[in-house]
N, C-alpha and C positions, 0 to 999 in steps of 0.2 A: 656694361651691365649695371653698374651703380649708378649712372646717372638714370636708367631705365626703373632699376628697384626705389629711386629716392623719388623718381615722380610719382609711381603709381601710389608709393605711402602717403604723398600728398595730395595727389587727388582722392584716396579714400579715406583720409582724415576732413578735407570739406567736406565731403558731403555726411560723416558719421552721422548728425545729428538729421539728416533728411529724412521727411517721413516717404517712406518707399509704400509704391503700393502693392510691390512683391514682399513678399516674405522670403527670406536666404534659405530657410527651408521650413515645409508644413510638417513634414510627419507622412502617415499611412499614406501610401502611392504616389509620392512626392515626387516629382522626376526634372532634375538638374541635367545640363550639357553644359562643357567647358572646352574651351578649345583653345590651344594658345603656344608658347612657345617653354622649348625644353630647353636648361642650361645644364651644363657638366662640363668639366673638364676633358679636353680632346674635341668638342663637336658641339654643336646648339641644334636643334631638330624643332619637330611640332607635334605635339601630345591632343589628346583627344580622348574624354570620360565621361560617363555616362551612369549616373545615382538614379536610383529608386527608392525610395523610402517603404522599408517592412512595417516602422513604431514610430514615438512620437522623437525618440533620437537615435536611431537606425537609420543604418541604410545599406544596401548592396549595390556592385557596380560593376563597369568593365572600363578598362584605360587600354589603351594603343598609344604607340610614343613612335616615329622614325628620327633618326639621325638624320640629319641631310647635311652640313656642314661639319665635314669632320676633319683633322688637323693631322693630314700626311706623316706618317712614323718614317722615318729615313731606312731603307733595307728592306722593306716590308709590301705587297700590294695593298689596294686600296680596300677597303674594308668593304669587305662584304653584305649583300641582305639582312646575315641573319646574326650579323656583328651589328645592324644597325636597327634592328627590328625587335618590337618588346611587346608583348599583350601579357595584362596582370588581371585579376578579379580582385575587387577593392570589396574590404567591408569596414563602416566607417561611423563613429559614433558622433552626432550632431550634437553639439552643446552650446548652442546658442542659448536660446530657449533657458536652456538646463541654470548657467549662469546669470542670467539677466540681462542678455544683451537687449539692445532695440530688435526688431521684427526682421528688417532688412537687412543684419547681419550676423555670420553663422562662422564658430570655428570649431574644428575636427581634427581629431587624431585616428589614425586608422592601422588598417595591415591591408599587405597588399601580397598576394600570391600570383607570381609569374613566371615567364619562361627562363628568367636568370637566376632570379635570386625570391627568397619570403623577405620581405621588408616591410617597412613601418612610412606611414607621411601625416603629414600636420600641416594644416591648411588654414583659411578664412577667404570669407567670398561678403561682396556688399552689393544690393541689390540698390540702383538708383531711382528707377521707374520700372513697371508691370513685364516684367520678361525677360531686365535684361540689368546685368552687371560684370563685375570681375570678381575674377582669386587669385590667390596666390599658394602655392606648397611648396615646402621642400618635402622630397622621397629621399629615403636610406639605403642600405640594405642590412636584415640583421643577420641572414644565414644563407652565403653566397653558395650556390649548386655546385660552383666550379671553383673550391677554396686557391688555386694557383693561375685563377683570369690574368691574364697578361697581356699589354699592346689594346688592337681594337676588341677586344674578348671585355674589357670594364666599360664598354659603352652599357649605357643603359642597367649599370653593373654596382653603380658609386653612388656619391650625395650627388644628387639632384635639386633644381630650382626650376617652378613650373610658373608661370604668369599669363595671364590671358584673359578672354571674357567669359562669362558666365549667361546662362539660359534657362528659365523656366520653361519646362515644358509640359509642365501639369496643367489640369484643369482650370 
């Protein structure tokens, strides 16, 4: 996982100063897809989110995450669907723009309300050329549903680390 997290820093520190002909995000009806791989403790999976842009730094969303790699508890059966199965609504405030980034790069702090827990993520995405780039988040959780989650019950439940590519799908 760190040598994964130290490249992708590196490859999105080259290209920072690239003039992108995407924009990380427009504003009103702006619509991002990410797709990519979930890290936590006990399991790695694959996440999948979906931004719309309300204003000029809003946005609402939906995220899906499954577990698929999960790390056998001794005494225990295998973890279940719905131990490994998460859909959240994300709303997420863009501040790229807001701070003075370049165009083709955007970071967000959000909340995220779903089937485990209400939680909080913090992100940034860089856009290389017309469509297409990566992010990166880490997800939290601030007020878990099931304060005594136990075993496979904290999948999808914990600190989280999301990485993958990024998609304009707007206009």
């Amino acid at each position: 996982m760190k040598k994964i997290f130290t490249g992708f820093l590196i490859l999105s520190a080259s290209y920072i100063n690239v003039s992108a002909q995407t924009d990380a995000y427009k504003g009103k009806k702006d619509l991002r897809y990410h797709i990519g791989a979930n890290l936590q403790k006990l399991g790695t999976g694959i996440i999948t989110s979906l931004d719309y842009g309300l204003g000029e730094s809003f946005s609402i969303g939906a995220q899906a995450g499954y577990t698929l790699g999960v790390k056998k508890i001794s005494g225990l059966d295998k973890a279940g669907f719905g131990d490994r199965f998460d859909l959240k609504a994300r709303f997420t405030a863009n501040l790229g723009s807001v701070i003075g980034l370049p165009s083709n790069i955007d970071v967000y702090p959000g909340l995220n309300l779903g089937l485990k827990n209400f939680g909080g993520h913090v992100g940034g995405r860089v856009f290389f050329s017309k469509g297409f780039g990566l992010f990166t988040e880490a997800q939290f959780p601030i007020a878990k549903y099931n304060s005594d989650a136990s075993n496979y019950e904290k999948l999808n439940n914990q600190f989280s680390f999301n990485l993958g590519v990024a998609f304009d799908l707007g206009k």
